[in-house]
C-alpha positions in Angstrom: 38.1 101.3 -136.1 40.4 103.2 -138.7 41.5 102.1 -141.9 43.3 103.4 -144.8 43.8 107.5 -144.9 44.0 109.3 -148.3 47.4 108.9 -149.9 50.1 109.5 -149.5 49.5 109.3 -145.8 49.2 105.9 -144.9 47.6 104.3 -141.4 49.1 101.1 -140.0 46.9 99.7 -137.5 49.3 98.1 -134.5 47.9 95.1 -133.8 48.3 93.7 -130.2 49.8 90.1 -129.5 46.8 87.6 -129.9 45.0 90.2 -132.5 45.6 87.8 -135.9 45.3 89.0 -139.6 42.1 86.8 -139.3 40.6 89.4 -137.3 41.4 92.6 -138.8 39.2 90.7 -142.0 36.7 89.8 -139.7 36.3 93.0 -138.6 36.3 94.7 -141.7 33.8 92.2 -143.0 31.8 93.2 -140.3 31.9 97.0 -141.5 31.3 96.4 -144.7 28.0 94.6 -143.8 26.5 98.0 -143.1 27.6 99.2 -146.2 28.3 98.4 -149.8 30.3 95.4 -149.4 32.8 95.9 -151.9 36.2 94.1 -151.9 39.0 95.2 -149.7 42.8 94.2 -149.2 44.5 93.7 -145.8 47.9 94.3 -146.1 50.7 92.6 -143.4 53.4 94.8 -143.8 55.3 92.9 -141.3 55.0 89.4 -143.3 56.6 92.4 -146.3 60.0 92.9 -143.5 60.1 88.8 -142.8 60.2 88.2 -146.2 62.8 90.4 -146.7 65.1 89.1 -143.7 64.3 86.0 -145.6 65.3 86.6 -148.6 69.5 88.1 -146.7 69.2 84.5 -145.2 68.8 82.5 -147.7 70.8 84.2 -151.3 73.1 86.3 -149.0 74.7 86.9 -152.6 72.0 88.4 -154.2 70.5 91.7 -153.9 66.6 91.8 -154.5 64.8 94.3 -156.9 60.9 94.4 -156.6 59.3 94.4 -159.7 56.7 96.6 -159.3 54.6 95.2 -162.0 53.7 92.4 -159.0 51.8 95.3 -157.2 52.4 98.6 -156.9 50.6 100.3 -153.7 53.2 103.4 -152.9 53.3 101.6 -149.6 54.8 98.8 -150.3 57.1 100.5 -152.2 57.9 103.0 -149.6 58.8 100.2 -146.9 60.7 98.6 -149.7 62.7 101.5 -150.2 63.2 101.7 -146.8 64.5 98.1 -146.7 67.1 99.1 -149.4 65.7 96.6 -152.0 66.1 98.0 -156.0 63.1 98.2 -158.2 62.7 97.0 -161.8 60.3 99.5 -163.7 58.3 98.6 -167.4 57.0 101.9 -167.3 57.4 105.5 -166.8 54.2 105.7 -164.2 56.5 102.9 -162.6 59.2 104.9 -162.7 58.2 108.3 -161.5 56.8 106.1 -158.4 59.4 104.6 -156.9 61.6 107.8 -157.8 59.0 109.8 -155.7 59.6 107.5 -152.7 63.8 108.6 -153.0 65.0 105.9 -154.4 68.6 106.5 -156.4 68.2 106.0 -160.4 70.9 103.5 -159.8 68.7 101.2 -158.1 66.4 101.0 -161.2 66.4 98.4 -163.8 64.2 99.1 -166.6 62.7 96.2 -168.0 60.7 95.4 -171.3 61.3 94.2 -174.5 60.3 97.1 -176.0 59.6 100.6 -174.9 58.0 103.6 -175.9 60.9 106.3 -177.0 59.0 109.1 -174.5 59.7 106.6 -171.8 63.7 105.8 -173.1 63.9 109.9 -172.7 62.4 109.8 -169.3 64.8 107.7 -168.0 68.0 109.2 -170.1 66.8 112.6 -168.0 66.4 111.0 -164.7 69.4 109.3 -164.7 68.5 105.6 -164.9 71.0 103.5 -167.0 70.3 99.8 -166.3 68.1 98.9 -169.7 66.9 95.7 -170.4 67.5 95.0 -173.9 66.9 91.3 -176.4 66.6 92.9 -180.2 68.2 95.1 -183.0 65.1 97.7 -182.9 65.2 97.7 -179.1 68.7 98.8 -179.3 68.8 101.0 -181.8 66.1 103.0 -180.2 68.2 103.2 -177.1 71.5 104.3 -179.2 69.2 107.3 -180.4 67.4 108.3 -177.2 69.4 106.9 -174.0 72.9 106.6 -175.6 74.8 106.5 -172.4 72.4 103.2 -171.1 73.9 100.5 -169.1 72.3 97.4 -171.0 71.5 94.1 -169.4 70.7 91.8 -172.5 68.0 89.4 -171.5 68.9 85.8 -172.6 66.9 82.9 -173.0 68.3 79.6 -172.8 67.3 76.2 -174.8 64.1 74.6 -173.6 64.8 72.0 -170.9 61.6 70.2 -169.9 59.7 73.0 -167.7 62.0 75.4 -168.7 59.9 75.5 -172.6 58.6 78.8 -170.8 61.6 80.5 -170.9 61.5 81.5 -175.1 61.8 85.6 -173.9 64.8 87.0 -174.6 67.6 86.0 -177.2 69.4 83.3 -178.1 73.8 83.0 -177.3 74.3 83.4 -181.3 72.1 86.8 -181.3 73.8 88.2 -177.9 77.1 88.1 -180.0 75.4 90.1 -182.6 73.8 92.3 -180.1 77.1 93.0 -178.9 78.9 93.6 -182.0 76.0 96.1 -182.9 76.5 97.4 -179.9 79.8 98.7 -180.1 79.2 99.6 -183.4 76.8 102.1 -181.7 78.9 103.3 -179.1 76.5 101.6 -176.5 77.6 100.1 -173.3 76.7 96.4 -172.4 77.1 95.8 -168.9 75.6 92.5 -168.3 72.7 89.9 -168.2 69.3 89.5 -167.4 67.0 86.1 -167.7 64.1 85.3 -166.6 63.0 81.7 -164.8 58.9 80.9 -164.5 56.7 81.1 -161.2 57.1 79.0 -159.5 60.0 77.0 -160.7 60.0 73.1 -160.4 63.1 72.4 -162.5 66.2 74.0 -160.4 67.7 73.1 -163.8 66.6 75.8 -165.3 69.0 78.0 -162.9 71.8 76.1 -163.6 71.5 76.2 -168.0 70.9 79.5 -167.7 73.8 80.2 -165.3 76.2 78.7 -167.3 74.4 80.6 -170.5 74.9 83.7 -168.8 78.9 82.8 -168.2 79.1 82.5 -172.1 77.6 86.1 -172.4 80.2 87.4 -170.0 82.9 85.9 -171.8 82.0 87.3 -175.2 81.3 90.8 -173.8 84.6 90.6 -171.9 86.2 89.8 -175.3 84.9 92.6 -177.1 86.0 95.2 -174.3 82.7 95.3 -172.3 82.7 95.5 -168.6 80.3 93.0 -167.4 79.7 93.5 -164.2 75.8 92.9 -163.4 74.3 89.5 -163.5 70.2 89.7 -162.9 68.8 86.3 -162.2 65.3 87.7 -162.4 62.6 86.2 -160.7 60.9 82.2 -159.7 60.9 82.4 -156.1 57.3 81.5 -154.9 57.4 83.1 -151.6 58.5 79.7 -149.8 61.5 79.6 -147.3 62.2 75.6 -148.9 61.8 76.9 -152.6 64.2 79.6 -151.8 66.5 77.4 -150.2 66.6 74.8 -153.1 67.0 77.3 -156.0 70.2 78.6 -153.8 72.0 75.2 -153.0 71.4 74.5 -156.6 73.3 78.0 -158.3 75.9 78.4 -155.4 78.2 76.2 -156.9 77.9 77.7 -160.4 77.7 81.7 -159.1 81.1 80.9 -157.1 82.5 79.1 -160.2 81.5 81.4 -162.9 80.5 84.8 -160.7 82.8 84.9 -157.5 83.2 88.0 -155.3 86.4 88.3 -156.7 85.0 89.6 -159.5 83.4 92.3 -158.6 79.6 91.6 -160.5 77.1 92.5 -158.4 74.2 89.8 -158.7 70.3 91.0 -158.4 67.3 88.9 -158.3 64.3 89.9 -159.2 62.3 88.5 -156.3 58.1 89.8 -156.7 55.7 87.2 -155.6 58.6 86.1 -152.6 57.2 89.6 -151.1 53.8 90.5 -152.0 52.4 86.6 -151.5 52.2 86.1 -148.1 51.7 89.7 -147.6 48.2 90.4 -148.8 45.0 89.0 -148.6 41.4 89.8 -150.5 38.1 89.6 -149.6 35.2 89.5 -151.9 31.6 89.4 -151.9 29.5 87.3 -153.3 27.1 89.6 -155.4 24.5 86.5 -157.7 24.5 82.5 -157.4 23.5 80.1 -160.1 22.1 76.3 -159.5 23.9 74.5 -162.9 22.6 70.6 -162.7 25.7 68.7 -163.9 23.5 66.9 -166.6 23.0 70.6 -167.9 26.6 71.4 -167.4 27.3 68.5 -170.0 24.2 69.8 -172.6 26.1 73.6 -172.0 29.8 72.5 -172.6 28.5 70.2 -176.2 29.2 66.8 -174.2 26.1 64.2 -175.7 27.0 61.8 -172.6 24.9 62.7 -169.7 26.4 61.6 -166.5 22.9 60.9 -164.9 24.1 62.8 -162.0 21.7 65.6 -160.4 24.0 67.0 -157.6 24.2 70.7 -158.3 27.0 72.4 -159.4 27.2 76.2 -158.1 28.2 79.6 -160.0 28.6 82.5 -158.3 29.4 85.8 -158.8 31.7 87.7 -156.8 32.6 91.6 -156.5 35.6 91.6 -158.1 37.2 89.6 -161.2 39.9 88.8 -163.5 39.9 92.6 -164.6 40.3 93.9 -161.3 42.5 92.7 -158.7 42.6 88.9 -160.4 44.0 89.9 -163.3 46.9 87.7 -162.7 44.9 85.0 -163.6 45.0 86.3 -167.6 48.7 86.9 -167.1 49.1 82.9 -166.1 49.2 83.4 -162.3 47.2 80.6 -159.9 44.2 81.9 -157.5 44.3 80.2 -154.3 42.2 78.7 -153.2 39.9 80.7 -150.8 38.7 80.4 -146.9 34.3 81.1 -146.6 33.1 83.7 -144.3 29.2 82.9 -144.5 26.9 85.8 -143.1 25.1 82.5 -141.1 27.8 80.1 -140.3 26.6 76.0 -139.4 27.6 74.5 -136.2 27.1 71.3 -138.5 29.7 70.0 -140.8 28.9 71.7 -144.4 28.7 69.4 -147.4 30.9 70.6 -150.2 30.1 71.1 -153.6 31.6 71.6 -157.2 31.7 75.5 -157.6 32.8 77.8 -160.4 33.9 81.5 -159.0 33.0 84.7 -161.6 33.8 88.0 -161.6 31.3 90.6 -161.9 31.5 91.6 -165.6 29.2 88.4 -167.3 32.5 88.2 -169.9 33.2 84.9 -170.7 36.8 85.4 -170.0 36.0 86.5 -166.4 35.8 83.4 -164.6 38.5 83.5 -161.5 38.5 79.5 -160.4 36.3 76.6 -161.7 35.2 73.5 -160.2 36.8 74.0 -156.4 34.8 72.6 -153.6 32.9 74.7 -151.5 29.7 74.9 -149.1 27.0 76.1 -150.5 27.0 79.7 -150.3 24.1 82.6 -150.0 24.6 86.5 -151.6 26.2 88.7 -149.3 28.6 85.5 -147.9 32.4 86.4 -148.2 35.2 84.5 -150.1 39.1 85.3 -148.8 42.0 85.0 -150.6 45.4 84.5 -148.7 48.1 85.2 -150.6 47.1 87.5 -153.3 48.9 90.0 -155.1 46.1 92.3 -155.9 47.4 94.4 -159.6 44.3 96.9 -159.4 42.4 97.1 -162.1 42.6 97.0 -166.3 41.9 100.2 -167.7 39.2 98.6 -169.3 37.5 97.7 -166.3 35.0 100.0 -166.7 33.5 99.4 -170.4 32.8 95.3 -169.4 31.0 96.7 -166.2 33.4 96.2 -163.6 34.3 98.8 -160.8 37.5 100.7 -162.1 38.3 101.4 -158.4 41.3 99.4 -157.0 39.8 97.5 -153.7 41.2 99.9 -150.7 44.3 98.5 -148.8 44.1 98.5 -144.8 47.5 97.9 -143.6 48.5 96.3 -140.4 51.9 95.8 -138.5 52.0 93.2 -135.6 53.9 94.8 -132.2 56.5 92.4 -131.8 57.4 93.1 -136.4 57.0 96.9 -135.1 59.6 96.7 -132.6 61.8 94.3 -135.0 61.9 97.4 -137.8 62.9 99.9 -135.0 66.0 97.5 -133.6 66.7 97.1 -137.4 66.7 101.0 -137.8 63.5 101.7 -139.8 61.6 103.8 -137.2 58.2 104.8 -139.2 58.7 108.5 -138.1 62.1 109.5 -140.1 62.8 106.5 -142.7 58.6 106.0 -143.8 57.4 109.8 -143.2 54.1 108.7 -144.9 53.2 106.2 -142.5 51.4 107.1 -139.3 50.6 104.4 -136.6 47.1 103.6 -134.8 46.3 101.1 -132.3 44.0 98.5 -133.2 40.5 99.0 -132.5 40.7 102.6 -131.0 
């Protein structure tokens, strides 16, 4: 069975109709059983091309731009490219990625509050000009070291119920300043940027900051700007009925206040929507710990006992918050995860209140707490659909952790293969660093 070759050559294994993601894991599973059991990824980079047909479904308005912050494996980014998505970039490694993979400077947003002037050079000489800018220091850096910029000024709106999230970026009053200082400076503004929480409940929050980013238009318009880029950044959880809801809610407002007549291109900002139900993780379970739940209480300070002796579980798993969960410090949610058990039960399995760890023994390193699971043995897998593995901190290595990013095995069912050739991506001119493998052989 073949997996992943040494970048940038990538394999795809082809996976036959009736062959399921399910069993690729399985498999792999199964090979790391004979060895050091260590966490791996299996990437559907069909589910990546779905998503994506999705996506010119349902906002046939709005172009998408992958963050690549949500995870950057070069080959995602290479079939994104491919696609014809844009990128947004908070980095200079970022950066120099996606522009390795061909991708015009013009389809590069730069994002960040505030960045490092090395990195405002880079992207002065490389030709990116779409700068995401919210303060005085951030643009007065620019003026000195990317003067001919593009800025999108990021704009936060007034707290609406869920929407208290949404404090980044600058108030209306300050993008007037922004934009006075701005000409001052001979910098150009050439639109808007804002950002909505994952997921968004509160299809609200589209339409204050929509009408929020019509002000901002209107101002920059008035002081001789030509706004011509609205970016409604990101929200989209991956679901076909989320995406459907946050469009019926802002079509009425982005053909009010943003029509094709004139002329701004809108971009989205759309990151979970394609890595989420692209990916998957599977983890070992590496040490287990029997916590009464009377003992729980003495641990947490609680002087009630609950009298109850059903054992809660702890266990220990092969990768953590400082690997490829470190969404979880960033404020993402871990799904909840599918048991592979070395033995499996023909009996039903009673469940039990279980706490998940990473590997490190820091406090901070705990990846769910009090889920229900079987009871489970070392050696048993855990499996996490949906993940959007970031690879790990750089200081992964000084609280014990493995600093090695889990490796990525990527798979393409036939029927998405033949899909991406009628849509004109064949994989041996468009994706030159792809190379295809049947299943199994």
């Amino acid at each position: 069975m073949k997996g992943l070759t040494d970048e940038p050559n990538y394999t795809i294994e082809l996976l036959e109709a009736g062959t399921t993601i399910e069993d690729v894991i399985d498999n792999h599973i199964y090979e790391q059983a004979l060895a050091e059991k260590n966490a791996f990824v299996v990437a559907d980079l069909g589910a990546v091309m779905r998503q994506h047909v999705l996506w010119q479904g349902g906002m046939p308005q709005v172009r998408p731009f992958y963050p690549v912050r949500c995870n950057s494996s070069p080959a995602l980014i290479e079939l994104l490219a491919a696609l014809g998505t844009g990128f947004v970039c908070a980095n200079k490694a970022e950066a120099a990625l996606v522009l390795n993979h061909d991708v015009a400077p013009d389809n590069i947003i730069w994002s960040g509050a505030c960045k490092q002037l090395a990195h405002l050079k880079y992207a002065a000489k490389n030709g990116i000009g779409y700068l995401v800018c919210d303060n005085e220091t951030e643009l007065c850096k620019i003026a000195r070291a990317h003067p001919s910029a593009k800025l999108l000024l990021q704009v936060s709106t007034e707290p609406h119920g869920e929407e208290a999230s949404m404090a980044m970026g600058c108030s209306l009053k300050s993008c007037r300043h922004l934009m006075e200082m701005a000409k001052e400076l001979g910098v150009q503004v050439a639109g808007v940027t804002f950002q909505v929480p994952v997921p968004c409940k509160d299809l609200q929050a589209y339409t204050h900051a929509l009408s929020d980013a019509r002000c901002v238009f209107d101002m920059g318009e008035e002081l001789g700007f030509h706004m011509n880029v609205l970016d409604i950044g990101g929200g989209f959880s991956g679901s076909e009925t989320q995406l459907k809801q946050v469009y019926a809610a802002m079509k009425p407002l982005l053909e009010a206040y943003f029509p094709p007549v004139s002329g701004v291109t809108i971009m989205a900002e759309p990151g979970t929507f394609y890595v989420s139900p692209a990916f998957t993780l599977a983890v070992n379970v590496i040490g287990k710990e029997v916590v009464a739940r009377d003992r729980k209480d003495q641990l947490e300070g609680s002087d009630k006992l609950t009298g109850d002796d059903e054992p809660e579980f702890q266990y220990y798993m092969s990768d953590g918050v400082y690997g490829s969960f470190m969404g979880k410090l960033l404020g993402g949610s871990i799904p909840h995860p599918s048991v592979h058990k070395t033995s499996m039960s023909a009996e039903e399995e009673v469940v039990y209140s279980s706490s998940l760890l990473g590997p490190s023994c820091d406090p901070l390193d705990r990846v769910l707490e009090d889920c229900l699971l079987p009871e489970l043995e070392v050696g048993d897998w855990l499996v996490f659909p949906g993940m959007e593995p970031l690879g790990s901190s750089p200081s992964a290595s000084s609280l014990g952790t493995d600093a090695d990013s889990p490796p990525v095995y990527y798979t393409i069912m036939t029927a998405d293969w033949y899909d991406m050739q009628e849509a004109g991506l064949p994989l041996d001119s468009t994706m030159k660093n792809f190379s295809l493998v049947q299943y199994g052989i």
